[in-house]
N, C-alpha and C positions, 0 to 999 in steps of 0.2 A: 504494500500500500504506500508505504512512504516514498518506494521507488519510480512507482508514478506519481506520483506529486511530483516531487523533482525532476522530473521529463517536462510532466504539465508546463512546470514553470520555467525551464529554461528554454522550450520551444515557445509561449510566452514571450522573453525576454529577445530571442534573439529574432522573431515573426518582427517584434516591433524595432528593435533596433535596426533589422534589416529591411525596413517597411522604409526608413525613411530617408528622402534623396535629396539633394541640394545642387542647386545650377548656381551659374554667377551671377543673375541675379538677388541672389541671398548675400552677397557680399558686396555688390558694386554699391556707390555712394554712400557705404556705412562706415560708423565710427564706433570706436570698441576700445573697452581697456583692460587689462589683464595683469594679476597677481607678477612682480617680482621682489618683492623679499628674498633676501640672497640671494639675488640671479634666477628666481625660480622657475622665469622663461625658460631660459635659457640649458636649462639642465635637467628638466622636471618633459617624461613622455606624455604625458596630460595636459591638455593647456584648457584653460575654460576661459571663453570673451566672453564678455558683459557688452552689451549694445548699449548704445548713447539714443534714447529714442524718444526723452523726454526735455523740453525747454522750464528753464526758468519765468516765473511773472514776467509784468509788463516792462518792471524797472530791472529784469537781467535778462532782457533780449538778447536771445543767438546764444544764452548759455545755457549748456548740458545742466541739467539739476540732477543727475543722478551722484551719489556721492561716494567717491570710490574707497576714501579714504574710513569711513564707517561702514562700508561694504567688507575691508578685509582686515579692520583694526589696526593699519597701522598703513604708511603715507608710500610707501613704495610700489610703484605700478608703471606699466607701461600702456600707451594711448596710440591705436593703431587705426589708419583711415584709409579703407580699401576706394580711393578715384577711379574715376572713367579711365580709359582706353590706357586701363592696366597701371596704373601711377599708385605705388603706396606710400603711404607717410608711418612715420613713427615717431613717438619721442618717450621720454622716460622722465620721469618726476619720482625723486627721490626726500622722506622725510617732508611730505606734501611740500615742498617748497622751490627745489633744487629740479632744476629742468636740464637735460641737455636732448640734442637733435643729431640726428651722426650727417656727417657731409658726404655722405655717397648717395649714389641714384641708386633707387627701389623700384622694383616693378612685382607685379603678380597677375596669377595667371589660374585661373579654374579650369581643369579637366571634368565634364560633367560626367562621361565614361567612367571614367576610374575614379570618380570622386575624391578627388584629390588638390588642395590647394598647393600652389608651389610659387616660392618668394625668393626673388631673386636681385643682388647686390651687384651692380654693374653688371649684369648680364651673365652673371656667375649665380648657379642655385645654391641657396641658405639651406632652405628646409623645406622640407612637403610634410603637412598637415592634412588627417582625414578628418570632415566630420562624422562626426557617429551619433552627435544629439544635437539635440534645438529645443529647450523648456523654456515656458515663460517662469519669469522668478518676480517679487516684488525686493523695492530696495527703497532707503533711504534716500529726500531728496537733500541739498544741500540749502535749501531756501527755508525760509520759517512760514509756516504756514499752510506747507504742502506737506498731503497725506501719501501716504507709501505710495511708490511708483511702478508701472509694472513695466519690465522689459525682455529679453532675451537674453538667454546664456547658453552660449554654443560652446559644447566639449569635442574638440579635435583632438588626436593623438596623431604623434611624431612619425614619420615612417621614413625609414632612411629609402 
């Protein structure tokens, strides 16, 4: 008995995990910021983006109110903006305060076949990332006044 239960649920789990598919337009003109405490980008096979999908009041026009910094308890994160005709941005904000932007040209590129994001440094590939999930989550905003906000959180994993 327990032995189908455990069938149940992992055909279950992988019907839906493998139910779900992602084009480039899931990524084209969004903005997104993700956990790096200790480099955790960078070194961690899991990545989870957080969409920027909410604006501030009338007196913080054009600002994201989502608040990344009460999102992961503490100020280290990186802020990724997938542009038109393949242009990505990045920058990194350390100790919420301390920003830097790297001086090289980014581009990225969706395989909707293989599901696969791939991000590339001068014309040299970084990393390819799959997504494998897309939940909405609620978050804190950064303005007073505003109740929970609801957004996107996309889990990609690493794949060399």
């Amino acid at each position: 008995m327990n032995k189908l239960i455990l069938i149940i649920i992992t055909l279950v789990f992988f019907i839906n995990v493998s139910g779900q598919t992602f084009s480039k337009k899931d990524f084209v003109k969004t903005d997104w910021f993700t956990e790096n405490n200790d480099s955790l980008f960078f070194v961690s096979d899991t990545i989870q983006l957080i969409q920027y999908t909410n604006y501030g009041s009338e007196s913080a026009k054009g600002q994201y109110a989502e608040y990344e910094m009460k999102y992961f308890d503490h100020g280290d994160y990186l802020k990724f903006s997938f542009k038109r005709f393949g242009q990505f941005k990045y920058r990194g904000t350390y100790n919420n305060y301390k920003n830097f932007v790297p001086i090289a040209e980014f581009t990225w590129k969706f395989d909707k076949r293989k599901q696969v994001l791939k991000v590339f440094k001068e014309k040299q590939l970084q990393f390819k990332l799959k997504p494998i999930s897309n939940e909405q989550i609620k978050i804190e905003s950064r303005f007073a006044g505003q109740d929970l906000l609801t957004t996107n959180k996309l889990t990609l994993l690493k794949i060399e």
